[in-house]
C-alpha positions in Angstrom: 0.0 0.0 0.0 1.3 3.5 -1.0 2.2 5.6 2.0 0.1 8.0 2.9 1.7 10.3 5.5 2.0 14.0 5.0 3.7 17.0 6.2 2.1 20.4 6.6 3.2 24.0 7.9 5.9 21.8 9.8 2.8 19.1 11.1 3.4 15.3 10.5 0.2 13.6 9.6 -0.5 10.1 9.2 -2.8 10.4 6.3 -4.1 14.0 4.7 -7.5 13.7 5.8 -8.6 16.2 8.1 -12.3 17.2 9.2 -12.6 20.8 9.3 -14.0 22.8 12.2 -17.2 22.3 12.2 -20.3 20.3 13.7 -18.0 17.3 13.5 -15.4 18.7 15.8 -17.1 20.4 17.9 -16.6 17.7 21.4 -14.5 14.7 22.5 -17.1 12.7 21.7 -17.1 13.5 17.6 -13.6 13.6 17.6 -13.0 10.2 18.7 -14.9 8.4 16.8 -13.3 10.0 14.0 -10.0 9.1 14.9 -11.4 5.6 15.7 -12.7 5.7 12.0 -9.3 6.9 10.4 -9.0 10.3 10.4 -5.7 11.8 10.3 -6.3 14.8 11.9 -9.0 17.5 12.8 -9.9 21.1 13.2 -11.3 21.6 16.6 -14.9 23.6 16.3 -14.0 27.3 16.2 -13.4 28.5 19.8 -13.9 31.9 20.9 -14.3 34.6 23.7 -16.9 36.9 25.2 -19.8 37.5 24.3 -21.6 34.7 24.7 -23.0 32.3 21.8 -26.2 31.3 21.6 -27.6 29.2 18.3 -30.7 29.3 17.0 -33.2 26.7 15.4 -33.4 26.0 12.5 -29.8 25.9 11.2 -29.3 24.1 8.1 -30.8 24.3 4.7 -29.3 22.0 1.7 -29.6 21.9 -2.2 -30.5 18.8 -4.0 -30.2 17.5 -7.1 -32.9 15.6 -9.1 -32.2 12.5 -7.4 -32.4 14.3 -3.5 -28.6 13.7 -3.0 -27.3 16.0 -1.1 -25.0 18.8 -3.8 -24.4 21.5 -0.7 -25.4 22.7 2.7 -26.2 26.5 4.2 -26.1 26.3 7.5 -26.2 29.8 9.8 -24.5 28.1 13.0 -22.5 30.0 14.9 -18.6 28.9 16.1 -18.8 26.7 19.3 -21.2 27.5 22.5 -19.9 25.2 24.8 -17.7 27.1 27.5 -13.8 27.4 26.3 -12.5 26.0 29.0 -14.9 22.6 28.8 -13.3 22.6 24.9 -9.7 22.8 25.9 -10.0 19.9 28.5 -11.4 18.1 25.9 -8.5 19.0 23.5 -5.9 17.9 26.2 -7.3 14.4 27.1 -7.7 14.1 23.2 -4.5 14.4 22.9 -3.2 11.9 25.7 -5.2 9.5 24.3 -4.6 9.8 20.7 -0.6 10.5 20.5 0.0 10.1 17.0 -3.6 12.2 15.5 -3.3 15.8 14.4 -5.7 18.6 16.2 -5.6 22.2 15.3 -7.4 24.7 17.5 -9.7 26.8 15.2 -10.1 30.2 17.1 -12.0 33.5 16.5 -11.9 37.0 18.4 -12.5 40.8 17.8 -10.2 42.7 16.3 -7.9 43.6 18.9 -4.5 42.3 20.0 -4.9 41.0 23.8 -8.3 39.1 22.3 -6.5 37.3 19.6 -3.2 36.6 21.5 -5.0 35.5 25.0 -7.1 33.0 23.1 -4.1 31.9 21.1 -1.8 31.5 24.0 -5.1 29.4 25.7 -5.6 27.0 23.1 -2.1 26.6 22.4 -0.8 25.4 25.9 -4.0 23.1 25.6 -1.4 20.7 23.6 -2.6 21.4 19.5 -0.3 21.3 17.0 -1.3 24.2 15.5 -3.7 27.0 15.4 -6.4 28.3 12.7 -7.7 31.5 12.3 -11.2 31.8 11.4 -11.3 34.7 9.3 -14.2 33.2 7.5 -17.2 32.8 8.5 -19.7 34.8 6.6 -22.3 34.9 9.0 -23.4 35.5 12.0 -20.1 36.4 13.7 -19.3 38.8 11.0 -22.3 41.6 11.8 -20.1 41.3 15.1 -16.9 42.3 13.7 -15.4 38.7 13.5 -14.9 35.7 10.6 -15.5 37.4 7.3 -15.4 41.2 8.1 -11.7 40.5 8.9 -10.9 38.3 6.3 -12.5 41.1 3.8 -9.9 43.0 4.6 -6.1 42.2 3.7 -4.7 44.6 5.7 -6.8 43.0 8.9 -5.9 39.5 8.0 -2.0 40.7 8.0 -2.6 42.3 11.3 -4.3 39.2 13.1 -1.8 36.9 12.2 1.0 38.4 13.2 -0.6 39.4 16.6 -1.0 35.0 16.6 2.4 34.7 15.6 3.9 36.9 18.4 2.1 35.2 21.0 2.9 31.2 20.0 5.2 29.4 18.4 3.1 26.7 16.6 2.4 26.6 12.7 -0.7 29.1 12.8 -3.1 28.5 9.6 -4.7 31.8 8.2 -8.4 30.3 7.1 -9.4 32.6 4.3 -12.9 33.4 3.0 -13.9 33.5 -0.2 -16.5 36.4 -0.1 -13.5 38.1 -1.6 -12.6 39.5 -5.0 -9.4 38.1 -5.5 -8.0 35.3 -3.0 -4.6 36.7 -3.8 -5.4 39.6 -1.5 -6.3 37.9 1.4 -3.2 35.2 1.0 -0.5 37.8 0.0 -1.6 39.6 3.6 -1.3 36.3 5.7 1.8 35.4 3.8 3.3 39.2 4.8 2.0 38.3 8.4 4.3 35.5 8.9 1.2 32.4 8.5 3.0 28.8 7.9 0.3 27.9 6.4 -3.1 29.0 4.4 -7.1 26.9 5.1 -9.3 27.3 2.5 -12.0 27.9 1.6 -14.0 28.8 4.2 -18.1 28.9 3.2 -19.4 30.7 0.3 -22.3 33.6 1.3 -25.8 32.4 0.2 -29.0 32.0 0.6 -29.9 28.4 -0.3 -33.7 28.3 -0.9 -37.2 30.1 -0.4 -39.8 28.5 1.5 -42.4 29.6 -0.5 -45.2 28.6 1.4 -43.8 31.0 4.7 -42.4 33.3 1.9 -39.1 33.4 3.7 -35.4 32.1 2.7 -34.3 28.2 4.4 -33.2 27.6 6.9 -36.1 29.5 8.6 -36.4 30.5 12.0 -40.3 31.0 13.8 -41.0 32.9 9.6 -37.7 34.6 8.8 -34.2 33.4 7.5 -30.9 35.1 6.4 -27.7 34.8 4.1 -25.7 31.5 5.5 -22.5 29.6 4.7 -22.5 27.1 1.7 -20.4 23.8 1.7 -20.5 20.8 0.2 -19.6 19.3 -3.5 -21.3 21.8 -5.0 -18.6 24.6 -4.2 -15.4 22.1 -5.2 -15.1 24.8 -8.5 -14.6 27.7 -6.6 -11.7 26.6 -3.9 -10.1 24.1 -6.7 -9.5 27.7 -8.5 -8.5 29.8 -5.9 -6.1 27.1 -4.1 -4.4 27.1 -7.5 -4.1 30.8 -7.9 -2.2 30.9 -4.5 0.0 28.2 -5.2 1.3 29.1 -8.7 1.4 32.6 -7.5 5.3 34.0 -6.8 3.7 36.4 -4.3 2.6 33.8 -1.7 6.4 32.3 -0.6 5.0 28.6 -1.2 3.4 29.0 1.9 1.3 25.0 2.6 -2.2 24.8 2.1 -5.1 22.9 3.3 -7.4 22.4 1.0 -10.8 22.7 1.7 -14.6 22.5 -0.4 -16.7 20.1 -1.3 -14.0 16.9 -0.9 -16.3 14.2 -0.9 -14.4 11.3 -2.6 -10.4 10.2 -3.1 -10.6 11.3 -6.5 -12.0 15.5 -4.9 -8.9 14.8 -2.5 -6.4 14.3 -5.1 -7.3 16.9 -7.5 -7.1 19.1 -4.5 -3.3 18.1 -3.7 -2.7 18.4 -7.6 -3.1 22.0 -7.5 -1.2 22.5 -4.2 -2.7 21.1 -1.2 -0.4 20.0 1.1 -3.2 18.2 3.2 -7.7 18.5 2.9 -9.9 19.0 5.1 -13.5 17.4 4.9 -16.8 18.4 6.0 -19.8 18.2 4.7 -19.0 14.7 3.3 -18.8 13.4 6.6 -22.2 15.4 7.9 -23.9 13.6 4.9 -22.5 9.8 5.3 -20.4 9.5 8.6 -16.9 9.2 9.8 -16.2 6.2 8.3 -15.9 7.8 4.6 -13.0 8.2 5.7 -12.0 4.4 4.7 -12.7 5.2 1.3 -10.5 8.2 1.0 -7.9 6.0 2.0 -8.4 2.9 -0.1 -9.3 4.9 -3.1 -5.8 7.6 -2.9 -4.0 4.2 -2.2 -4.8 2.3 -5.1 -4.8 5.4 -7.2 -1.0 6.0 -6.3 -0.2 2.0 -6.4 -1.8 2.6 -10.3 0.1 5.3 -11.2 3.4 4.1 -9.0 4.0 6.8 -6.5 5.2 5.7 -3.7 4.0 8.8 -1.2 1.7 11.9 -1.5 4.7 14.4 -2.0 5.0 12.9 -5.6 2.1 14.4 -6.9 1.7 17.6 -4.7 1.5 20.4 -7.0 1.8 18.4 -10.0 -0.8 19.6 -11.6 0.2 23.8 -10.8 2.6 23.8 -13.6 0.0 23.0 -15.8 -2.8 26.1 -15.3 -2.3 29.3 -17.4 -3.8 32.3 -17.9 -6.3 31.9 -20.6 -4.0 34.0 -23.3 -1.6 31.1 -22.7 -3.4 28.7 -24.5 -2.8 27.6 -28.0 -5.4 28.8 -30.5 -4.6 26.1 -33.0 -5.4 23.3 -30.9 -8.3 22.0 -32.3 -10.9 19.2 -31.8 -14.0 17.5 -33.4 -16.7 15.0 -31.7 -17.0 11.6 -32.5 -20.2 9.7 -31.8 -20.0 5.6 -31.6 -23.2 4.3 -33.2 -22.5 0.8 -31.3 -22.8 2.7 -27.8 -25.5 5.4 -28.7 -28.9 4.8 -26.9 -30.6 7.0 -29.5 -31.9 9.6 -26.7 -31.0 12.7 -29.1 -29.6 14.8 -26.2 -26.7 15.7 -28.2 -28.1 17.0 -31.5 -30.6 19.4 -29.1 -28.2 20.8 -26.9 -25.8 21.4 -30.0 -29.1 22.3 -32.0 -31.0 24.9 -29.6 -27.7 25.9 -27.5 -24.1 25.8 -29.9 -23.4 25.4 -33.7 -25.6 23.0 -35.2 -23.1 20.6 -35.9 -24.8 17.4 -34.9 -27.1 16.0 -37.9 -30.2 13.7 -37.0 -31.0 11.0 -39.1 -33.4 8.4 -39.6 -32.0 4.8 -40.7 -34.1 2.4 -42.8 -34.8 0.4 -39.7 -36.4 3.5 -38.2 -33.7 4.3 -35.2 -32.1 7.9 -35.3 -28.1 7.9 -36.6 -26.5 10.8 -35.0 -23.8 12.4 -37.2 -20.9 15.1 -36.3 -20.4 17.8 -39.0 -16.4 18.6 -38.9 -17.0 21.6 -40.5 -19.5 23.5 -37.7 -17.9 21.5 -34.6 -15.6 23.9 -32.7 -14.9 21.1 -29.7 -16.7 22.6 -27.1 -17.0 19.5 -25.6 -20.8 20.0 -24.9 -22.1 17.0 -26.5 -20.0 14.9 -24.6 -21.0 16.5 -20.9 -25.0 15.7 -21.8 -24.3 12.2 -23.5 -25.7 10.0 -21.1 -23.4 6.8 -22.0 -20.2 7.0 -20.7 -17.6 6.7 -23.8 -20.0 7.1 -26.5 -18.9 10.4 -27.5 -15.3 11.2 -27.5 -13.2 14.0 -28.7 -10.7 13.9 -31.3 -7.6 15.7 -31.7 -7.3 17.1 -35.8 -4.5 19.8 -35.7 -1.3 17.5 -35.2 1.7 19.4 -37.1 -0.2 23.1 -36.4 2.5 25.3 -34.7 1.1 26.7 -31.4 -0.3 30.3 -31.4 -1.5 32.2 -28.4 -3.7 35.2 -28.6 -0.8 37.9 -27.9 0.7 36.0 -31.0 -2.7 35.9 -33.1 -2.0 38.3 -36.2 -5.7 39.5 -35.3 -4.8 40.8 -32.2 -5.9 44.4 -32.2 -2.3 45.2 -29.6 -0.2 42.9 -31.9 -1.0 44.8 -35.0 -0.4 48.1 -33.2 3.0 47.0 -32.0 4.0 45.9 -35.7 
């Protein structure tokens, strides 16, 4: 079996899965039966200071698809209201008891030094290996001046973590939201303020639903709701991007990061670590089918790696970095063409009306003597936009064809049609 161990901001691990502060982590009790289950490591529920939190009912409101699986959750829960000093207890026996698991303290205060060095200096002498910042959360906490009104603001999330940074000396993690224009902001400023390390992403803003019967967004509370935080497979898009922007960008220091949004399989895990992820973190995944998920992370990055032959999770870290450009990067005279197999086509037609109604009319439908449809590509009007292939139903029927071999590359600065080319000539 392929060896799964990792190394992050410094922090040994004995595989790369993490769950991430949330419901999960929020007591002993969760946390060891995920270590029972597997887990590597976790990120201990965000803890916090005065005032006092107090949740409200309802708290979670989740997207389906057609099929009611479960594509993402918005939940408005607040960090941790169990007292701090009942958390770090638990934190400390944890960690007498489980030697050789990760935990990270997730903590959250005001915007003031003594708040977020006191609660650092707390947490840390409670034994974690590390610290998180929750600079985040997009509700609830922010309309007090915590979570996502600092992480909004680069010149706050420098601050913060170098107030952390003074006060311990364990990796600290900078959790970063993005509710942000450009992650590169947010990153640069925990880079400048010394962070080993960078979480995200933390929850997107949303409102999930209407309840159209109260007339009122879900989750609702006695006839009202608000914006919440989305997770869940849904959002895997958005932090796949923005982990990769930080870790091909020169202005970050190749600072580690743990990847986090909508992991819910080896395969999400491994695309994650691709683009830069040092280690993952996993939540909703584990809200929606248990701890024990966890066994599947690990058989399915195993074999994967005994497949491909790597022989430990470094070998493919960042492999995939190298590999994303900036759009004028790509070559122009790569080119492509649909091919349909008539042996594997169920006749259902969705590709000649979604390249009919939607793209360039290059499908033909045609009736064979038997009476079945024949679906036909036209070369000519196909540009290989590859949306035949995404509605096909049948795995493999439609495949895409390269037809430019021996064309020279040609990005768009190069393009003879470009407007700034043509002026520079």
């Amino acid at each position: 079996m392929a060896d799964l161990k990792c190394t992050i901001a410094g922090i040994e691990s004995i595989n790369p899965f993490w769950l991430a502060s949330a419901p999960p982590t929020d007591k002993k009790y969760n946390v060891v039966r995920a270590f029972e289950a597997g887990w590597g490591g976790v990120v201990w529920k965000t803890l916090g200071i005065d005032p006092p939190v107090i949740n409200v009912s309802s708290r979670y409101g989740v997207h389906h698809d057609h099929k009611r699986r479960v594509m993402g959750i918005n939940n408005i829960e607040l960090i941790t209201d169990r007292p701090l000093e009942v958390n770090l207890q638990e934190i400390r026996e944890v960690r007498e008891e489980w030697p050789d698991r990760v935990i990270i303290g997730s903590i959250m205060a005001p915007v003031e030094k003594h708040y977020w060095q006191d609660l650092a200096r707390q947490v840390a002498d409670a034994g974690v290996h590390g610290l998180e910042l929750n600079l985040g959360c997009p509700h609830g906490m922010c309309e007090r001046g915590m979570g996502s009104a600092i992480g909004q603001v680069p010149e706050m999330v420098e601050q913060v973590t170098r107030w952390v940074k003074e006060a311990v000396d364990i990796p600290v993690f900078t959790k970063l939201t993005p509710n942000i224009t450009n992650i590169l902001w947010s990153a640069e400023a925990a880079y400048k303020g010394g962070a080993d390390a960078v979480s995200l992403i933390n929850t997107v803003n949303s409102i999930i639903s209407v309840d159209l019967d109260q007339m009122a967004p879900t989750p609702t509370v006695d006839g009202v709701g608000t914006h919440g935080g989305y997770c869940g497979s849904a959002v895997k898009p958005i932090a796949l991007n923005m982990v990769a922007e930080i870790a091909k960008s020169p202005d970050t220091g190749n600072m580690h990061i743990s990847g986090i949004g909508g992991i819910t399989d080896w395969k999400d895990a491994v695309e994650f670590m691709t683009l830069g992820s040092n280690a993952v973190q996993v939540c909703t995944a584990a809200m929606v089918y248990g701890f024990r998920i966890v066994e599947d992370l690990i058989d399915g990055m195993s074999d994967w790696m005994d497949e491909k032959g790597y022989t430990s999770v470094a070998e493919f870290t960042g492999a995939a970095v190298p590999q994303v450009k900036d759009w004028n990067e790509l070559n122009m005279n790569y080119d492509i063409k649909a091919v349909i197999d008539p042996d594997q086509c169920i006749e259902c037609g969705r590709c000649h009306i979604a390249c009919e109604d939607t793209s360039h009319q290059a499908i033909l439908m045609k009736t064979r003597e038997d009476g079945g449809k024949l679906f036909e590509v036209v070369d000519d009007e196909c540009v290989g936009c590859n949306l035949c292939l995404h509605v096909c139903p049948v795995e493999g029927c439609i495949s895409m064809k390269e037809v430019s071999a021996g064309k020279p590359a040609l990005t768009w600065p190069e393009h003879p049609l470009n407007p700034m080319k043509q002026a520079a000539e």
